[in-house]
Each structure stands twice: as C-alpha cells, then as structure tokens.
Wavefront OBJ file of the C-alpha trace (Angstrom):
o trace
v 0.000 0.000 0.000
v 1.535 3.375 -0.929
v 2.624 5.656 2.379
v 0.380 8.624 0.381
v -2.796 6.329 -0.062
v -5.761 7.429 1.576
v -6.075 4.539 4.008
v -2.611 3.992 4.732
v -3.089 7.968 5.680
v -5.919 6.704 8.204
v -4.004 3.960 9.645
v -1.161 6.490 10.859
v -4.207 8.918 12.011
v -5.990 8.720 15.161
v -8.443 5.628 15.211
v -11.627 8.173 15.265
v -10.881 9.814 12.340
v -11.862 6.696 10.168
v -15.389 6.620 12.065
v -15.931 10.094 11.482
v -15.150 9.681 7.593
v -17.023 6.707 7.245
v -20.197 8.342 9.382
v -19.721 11.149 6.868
v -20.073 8.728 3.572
v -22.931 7.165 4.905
v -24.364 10.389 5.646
v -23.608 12.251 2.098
v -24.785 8.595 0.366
v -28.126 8.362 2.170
v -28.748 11.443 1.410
v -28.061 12.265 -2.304
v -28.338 8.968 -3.611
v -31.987 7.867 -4.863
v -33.367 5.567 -3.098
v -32.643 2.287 -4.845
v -28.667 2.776 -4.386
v -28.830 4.360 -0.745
v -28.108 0.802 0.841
v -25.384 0.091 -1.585
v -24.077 3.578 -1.425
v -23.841 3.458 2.639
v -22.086 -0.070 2.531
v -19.421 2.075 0.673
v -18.286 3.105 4.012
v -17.976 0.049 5.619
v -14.069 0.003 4.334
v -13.793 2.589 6.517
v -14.945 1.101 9.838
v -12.324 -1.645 9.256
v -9.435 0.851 9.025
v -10.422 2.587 11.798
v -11.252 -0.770 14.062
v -6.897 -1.446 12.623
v -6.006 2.049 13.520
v -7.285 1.692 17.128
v -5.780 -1.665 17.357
v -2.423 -0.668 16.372
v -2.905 2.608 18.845
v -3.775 0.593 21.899
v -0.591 0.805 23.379
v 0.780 4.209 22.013
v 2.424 6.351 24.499
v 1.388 10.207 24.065
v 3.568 12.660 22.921
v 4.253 13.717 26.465
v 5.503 10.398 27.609
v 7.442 10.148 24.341
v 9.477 13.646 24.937
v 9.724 12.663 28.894
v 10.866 9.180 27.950
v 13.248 10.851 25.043
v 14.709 12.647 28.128
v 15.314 10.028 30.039
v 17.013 7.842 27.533
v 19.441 11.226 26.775
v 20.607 10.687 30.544
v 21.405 7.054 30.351
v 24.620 5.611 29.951
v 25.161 2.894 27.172
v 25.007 0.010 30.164
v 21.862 0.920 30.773
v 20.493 2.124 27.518
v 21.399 -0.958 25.842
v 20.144 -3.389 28.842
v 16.475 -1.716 28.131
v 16.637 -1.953 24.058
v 17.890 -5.385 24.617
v 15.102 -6.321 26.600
v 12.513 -4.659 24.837
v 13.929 -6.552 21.719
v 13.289 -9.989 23.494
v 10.292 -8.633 24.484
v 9.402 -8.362 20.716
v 10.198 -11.850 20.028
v 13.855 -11.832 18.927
v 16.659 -13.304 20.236
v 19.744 -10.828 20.713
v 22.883 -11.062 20.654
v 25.333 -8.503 21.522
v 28.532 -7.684 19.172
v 31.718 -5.801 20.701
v 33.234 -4.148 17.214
v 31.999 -2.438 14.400
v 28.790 -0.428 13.783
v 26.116 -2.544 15.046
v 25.745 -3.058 18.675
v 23.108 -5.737 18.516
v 22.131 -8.687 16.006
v 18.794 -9.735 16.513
v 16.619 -12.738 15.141
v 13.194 -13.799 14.852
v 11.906 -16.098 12.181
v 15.089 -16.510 10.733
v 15.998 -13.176 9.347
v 18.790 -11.317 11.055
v 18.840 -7.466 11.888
v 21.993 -5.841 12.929
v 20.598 -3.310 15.155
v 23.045 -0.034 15.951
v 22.152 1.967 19.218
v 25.504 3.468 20.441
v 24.717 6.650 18.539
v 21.390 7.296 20.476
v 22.023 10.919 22.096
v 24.097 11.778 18.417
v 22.367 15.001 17.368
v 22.552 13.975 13.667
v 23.218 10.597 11.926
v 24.815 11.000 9.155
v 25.190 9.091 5.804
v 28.398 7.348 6.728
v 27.581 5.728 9.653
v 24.843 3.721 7.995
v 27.194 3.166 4.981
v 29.614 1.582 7.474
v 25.946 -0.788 8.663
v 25.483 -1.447 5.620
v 28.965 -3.006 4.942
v 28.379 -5.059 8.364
v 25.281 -6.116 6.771
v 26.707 -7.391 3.635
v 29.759 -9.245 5.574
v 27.026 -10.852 8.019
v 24.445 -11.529 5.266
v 22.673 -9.990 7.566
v 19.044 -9.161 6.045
v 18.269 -5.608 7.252
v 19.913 -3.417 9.728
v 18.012 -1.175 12.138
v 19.535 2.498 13.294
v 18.712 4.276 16.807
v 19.085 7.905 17.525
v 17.498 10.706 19.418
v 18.609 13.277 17.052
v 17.505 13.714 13.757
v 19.013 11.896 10.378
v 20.383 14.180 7.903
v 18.973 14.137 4.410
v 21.545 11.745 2.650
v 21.357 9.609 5.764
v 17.275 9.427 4.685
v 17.957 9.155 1.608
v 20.505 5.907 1.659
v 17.884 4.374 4.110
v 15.289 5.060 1.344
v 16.988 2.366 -1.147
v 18.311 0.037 1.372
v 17.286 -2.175 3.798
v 17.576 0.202 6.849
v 15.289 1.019 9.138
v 15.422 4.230 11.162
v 14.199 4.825 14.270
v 13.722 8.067 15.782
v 12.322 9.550 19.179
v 8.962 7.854 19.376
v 10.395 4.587 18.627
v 13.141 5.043 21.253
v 10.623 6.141 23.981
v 8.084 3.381 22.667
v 10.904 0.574 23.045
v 12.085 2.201 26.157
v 8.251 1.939 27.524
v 8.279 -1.817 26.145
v 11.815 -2.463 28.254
v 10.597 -1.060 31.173
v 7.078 -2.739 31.285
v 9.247 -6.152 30.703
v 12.354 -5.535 33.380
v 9.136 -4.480 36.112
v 7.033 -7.456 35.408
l 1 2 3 4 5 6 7 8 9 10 11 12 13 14 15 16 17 18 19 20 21 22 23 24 25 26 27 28 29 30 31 32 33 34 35 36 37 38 39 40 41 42 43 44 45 46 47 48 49 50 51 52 53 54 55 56 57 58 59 60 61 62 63 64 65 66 67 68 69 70 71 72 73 74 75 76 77 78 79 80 81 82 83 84 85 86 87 88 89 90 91 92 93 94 95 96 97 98 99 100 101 102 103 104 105 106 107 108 109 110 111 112 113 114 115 116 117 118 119 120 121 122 123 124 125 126 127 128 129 130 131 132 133 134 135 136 137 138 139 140 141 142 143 144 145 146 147 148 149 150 151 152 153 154 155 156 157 158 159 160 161 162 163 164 165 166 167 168 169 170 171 172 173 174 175 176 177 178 179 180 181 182 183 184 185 186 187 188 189 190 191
C-alpha cells in the first residue's frame, strides 16, 4: 500500500478519524443517492470502519507525545550500560533473540523467524546521523548476510542519511520509537 494512499493515511491517524469519515459517507450517500442505491451507497463506508477498528488496534498501546518527549529525556541521561540493557530487553520482548557484538557499527544482532537485523544503538544521544555511519551498517550487513539493519538515535538523520535508508534495507528509528521501546523495556524488566 503506498505511504500517500488514503487509508494507509488513516491507519497512521488517530483511530476516530476513520469513524468520522465513514459516518460522513454514509451520511452524504443516504442522502443524495436515490433511493434504490442508498443501501449500496452506505455499505461504501464500511471500508472505513475496518481501518479505523486497525487504527485503534495498532494505537492501543501508544504512548502520548508527552511520555514520548519525557521518555526521550530520560534515555538522553542514560549511559550505554543501561540504555542498551532496556533496548535489549525490549527486543526480546518483541520476540527476537539478541545477541550482543563488541566491534563495528552494530551493537546488537537480533533474530526472529530466521531473518537477522543488525541493530546499531551506540549513537542514540548523536544530534545527527549521518550518511556514513549507515554506509559503514550497511557493509556489516553485507559481511554478516545480515538481512536488514536497524539504526537508533534521538537526534535527527540528515537528508543523505534518509535518503541511503530510502533504497536500502535500513530502518530508522527516531524519538517515538526510542521512547516506545524504552516503555516496552521497562514494562518487561518491572514485570
């Protein structure tokens, strides 16, 4: 599904939006539709209830923006011992095994079904991620046959950074993903 689609746009909004568009279809077809296609016309916004019943499932455990900015904080004042304890825990959490790595890029190779992720986290409180560091993941990727690679950081990514992730198999993960694996660690290291 394209990122610029109209549902992918309601997944990513807030789960009520997708009610109120689909109360709004059925409203506009029952009303300026003739009478023999009103039924049909209304049933035209059923696709909408289902995107908005998979919005608010994938929203049920989003943190708000508050708790992402106070948990962004937080991480910013942890040392790597105890940064990387929480991502690695969050990551088992999550279903994959981890293992840690001492050199190169990648802090972290994780598994699950399989597929192997080198995950890089030592640049969390970085204020910008450049292209370089990624290219340097990406080589660790290729020597590990690795199949993707994952990097972590607070700051932003520059635009070539963005752009090399773009047309490779990197994932980045800003802020809210930080604070929403932090959230994930801690619920797991508590229980």
């Amino acid at each position: 599904m394209s990122e610029k689609s109209l549902f992918a746009t309601l997944l990513r909004a807030p789960w009520w939006v997708s009610f109120v568009v689909m109360l709004a279809v059925a409203l506009v077809a029952g009303a300026l539709l003739p009478d023999a296609y009103k039924i049909a016309g209304m049933l035209g916004a059923f696709p909408f209830l289902v995107i908005g019943i998979m919005a608010a499932w994938r929203q049920r455990n989003a943190i708000s923006p508050e708790r992402i900015q106070q948990l962004a904080d937080q991480a910013r004042s942890m040392g790597w011992r105890d940064f990387s304890i929480l991502v690695e825990e969050a990551l088992r959490q999550q279903g994959f095994e981890v293992s840690r790595l001492s050199s190169g890029p990648a802090d972290f190779q994780i598994e699950k079904n399989g597929r192997i992720t080198l995950v890089s986290a030592k640049r969390w409180k970085a204020a910008t991620v450049g292209a370089e560091h990624l290219r340097e993941l990406l080589a660790a990727r290729e020597s590990q046959q690795a199949f993707s690679c994952t990097c972590m950081s607070l700051g932003t990514f520059s635009p070539s950074a963005i752009d090399l992730a773009s047309q490779n198999p990197i994932q980045l993960l800003g802020p809210a993903n930080i604070a929403q694996l932090m959230h994930d660690g801690a619920s797991a290291l508590n229980a």
